[in-house]
C-alpha positions in Angstrom: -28.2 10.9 11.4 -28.8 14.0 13.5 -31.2 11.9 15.5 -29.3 9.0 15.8 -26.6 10.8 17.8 -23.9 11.7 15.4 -22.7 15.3 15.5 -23.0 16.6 12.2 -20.7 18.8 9.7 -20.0 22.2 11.1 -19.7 21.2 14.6 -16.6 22.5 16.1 -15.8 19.0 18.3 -15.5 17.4 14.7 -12.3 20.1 13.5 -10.4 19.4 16.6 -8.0 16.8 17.7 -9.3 14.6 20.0 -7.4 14.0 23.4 -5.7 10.5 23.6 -6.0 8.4 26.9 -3.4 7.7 29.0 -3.5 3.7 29.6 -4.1 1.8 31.7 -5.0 4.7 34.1 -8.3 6.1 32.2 -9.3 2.0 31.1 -13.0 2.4 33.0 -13.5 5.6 31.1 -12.1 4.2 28.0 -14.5 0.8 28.1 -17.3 3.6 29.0 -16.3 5.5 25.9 -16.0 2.3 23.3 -19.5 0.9 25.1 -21.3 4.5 24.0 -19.9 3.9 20.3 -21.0 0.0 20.0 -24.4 1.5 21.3 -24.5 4.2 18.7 -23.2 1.5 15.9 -26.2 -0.2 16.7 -28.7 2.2 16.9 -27.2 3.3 13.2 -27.2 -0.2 12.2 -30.7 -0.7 12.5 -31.6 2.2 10.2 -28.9 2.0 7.9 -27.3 -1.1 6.7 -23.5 -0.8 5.7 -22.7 -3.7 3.4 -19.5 -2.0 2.9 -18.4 -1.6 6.3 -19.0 1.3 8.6 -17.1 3.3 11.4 -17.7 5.5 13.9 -15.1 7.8 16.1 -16.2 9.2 19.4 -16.0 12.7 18.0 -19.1 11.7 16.3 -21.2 11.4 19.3 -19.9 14.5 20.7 -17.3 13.0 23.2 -13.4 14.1 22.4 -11.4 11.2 23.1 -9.7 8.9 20.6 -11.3 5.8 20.5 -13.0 4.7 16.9 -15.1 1.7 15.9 -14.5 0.0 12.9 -17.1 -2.5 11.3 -15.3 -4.0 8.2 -17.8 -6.1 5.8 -19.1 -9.3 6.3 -18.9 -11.2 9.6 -15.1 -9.8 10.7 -15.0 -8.8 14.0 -15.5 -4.9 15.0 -11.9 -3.0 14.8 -11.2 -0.9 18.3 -9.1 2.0 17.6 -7.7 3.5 20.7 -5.1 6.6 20.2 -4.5 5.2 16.7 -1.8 6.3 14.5 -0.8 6.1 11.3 3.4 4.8 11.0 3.5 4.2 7.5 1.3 5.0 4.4 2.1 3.1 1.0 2.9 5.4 -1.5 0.6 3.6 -4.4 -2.9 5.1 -4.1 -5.8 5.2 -5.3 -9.3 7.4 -5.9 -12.7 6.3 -4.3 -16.0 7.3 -2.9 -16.5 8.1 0.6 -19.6 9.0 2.4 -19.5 10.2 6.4 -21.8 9.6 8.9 -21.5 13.7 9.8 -22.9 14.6 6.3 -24.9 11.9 5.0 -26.2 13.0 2.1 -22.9 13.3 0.2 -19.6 11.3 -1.2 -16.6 12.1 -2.0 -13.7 11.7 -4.3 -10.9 10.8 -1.6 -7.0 9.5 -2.4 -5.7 7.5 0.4 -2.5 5.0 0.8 -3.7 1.2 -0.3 -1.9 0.4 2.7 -1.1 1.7 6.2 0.9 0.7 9.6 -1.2 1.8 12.9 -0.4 1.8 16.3 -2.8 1.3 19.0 -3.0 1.0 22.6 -4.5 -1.6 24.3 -6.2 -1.2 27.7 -3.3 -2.6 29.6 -0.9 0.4 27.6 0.6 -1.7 25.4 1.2 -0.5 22.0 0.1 -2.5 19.5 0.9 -2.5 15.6 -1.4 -3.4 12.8 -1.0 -3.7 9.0 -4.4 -2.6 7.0 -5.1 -3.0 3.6 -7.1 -1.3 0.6 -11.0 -1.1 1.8 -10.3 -1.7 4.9 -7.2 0.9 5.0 -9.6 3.1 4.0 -12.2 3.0 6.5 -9.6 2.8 9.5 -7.6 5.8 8.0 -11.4 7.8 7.5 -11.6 6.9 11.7 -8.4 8.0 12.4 -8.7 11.5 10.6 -11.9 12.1 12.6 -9.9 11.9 15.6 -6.9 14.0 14.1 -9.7 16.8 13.6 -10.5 16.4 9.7 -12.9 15.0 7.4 -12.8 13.9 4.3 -13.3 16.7 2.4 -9.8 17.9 3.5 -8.3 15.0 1.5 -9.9 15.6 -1.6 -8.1 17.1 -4.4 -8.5 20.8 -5.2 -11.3 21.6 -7.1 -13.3 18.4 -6.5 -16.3 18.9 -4.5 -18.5 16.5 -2.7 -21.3 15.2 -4.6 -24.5 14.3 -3.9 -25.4 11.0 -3.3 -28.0 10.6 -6.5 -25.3 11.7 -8.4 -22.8 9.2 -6.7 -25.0 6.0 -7.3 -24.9 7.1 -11.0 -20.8 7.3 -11.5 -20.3 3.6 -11.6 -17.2 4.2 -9.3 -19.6 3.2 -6.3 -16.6 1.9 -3.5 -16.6 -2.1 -3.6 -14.8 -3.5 -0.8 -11.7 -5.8 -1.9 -10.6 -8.5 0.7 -7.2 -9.6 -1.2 
């Protein structure tokens, strides 16, 4: 991933918070910003497929702003995250796999809420508020702690530890993407 562009694990950009944009003052930089992460989508895309969706937050490519990219499965349209943040989390759970495009070569055991409220802002500064749901809650609350400053392994219970991948693809608890 390294030489895709993607800042890996241990990189200090990766544990901080990024800075948010101030709307609709910073919009050239902001398109700039989300152009850079479509670009590195697709360069990632073309190596890797990601039948389960895939994200990408501009910590990632070494630039500390919070924007995020999310691809959910199938033919949806790409998710723009700009100074997301999580309202509400449901407090019904539940346990699955994650991998990260920072470490690769690992998954881990992560709890997150089935269902979140996030606010956005648009380009113009308006303030947007979306309702996500189960896989797809998932992968836009993994985006949003990249820009907060954490990965997943901060979420995972004590004493789990990130496994590697081999080991993953033999659990039987590989992540399926639910769309109801």
């Amino acid at each position: 991933m390294r030489d895709l562009g993607v800042v890996q694990h241990g990189a200090g950009i990766l544990a901080e918070p990024a800075r948010a944009f101030d709307l609709p003052t910073e919009r050239g930089e902001t398109e700039r910003i989300v152009d850079e992460l479509f670009a590195a989508m697709e360069r990632i895309g073309q190596v890797h497929p990601f039948a389960k969706g895939m994200g990408l937050a501009a910590p990632q490519i070494g630039i500390g702003r919070a924007a995020a990219v999310v691809q959910p499965p199938g033919d949806a349209p790409t998710i723009i995250l700009l100074n997301p943040r999580i309202t509400t989390g449901s407090d019904e759970t539940d346990d699955q796999y994650e991998g990260c495009l920072s470490f690769f070569d690992v998954r881990g055991l992560v709890p997150r809420p089935l269902k979140i409220t996030v606010e956005t802002t648009a380009l113009t500064g308006e303030t947007a508020t979306t309702v996500y749901e189960r896989g797809l809650a998932r992968l836009i609350h993994h985006e949003i702690d990249h820009l907060d400053g954490l990965l997943y392994t901060a979420r995972m219970l004590p004493g789990i530890e990130p496994i590697p991948v081999e080991e993953y693809r033999q659990t039987g608890r590989a992540w399926v993407y639910d769309r109801t």
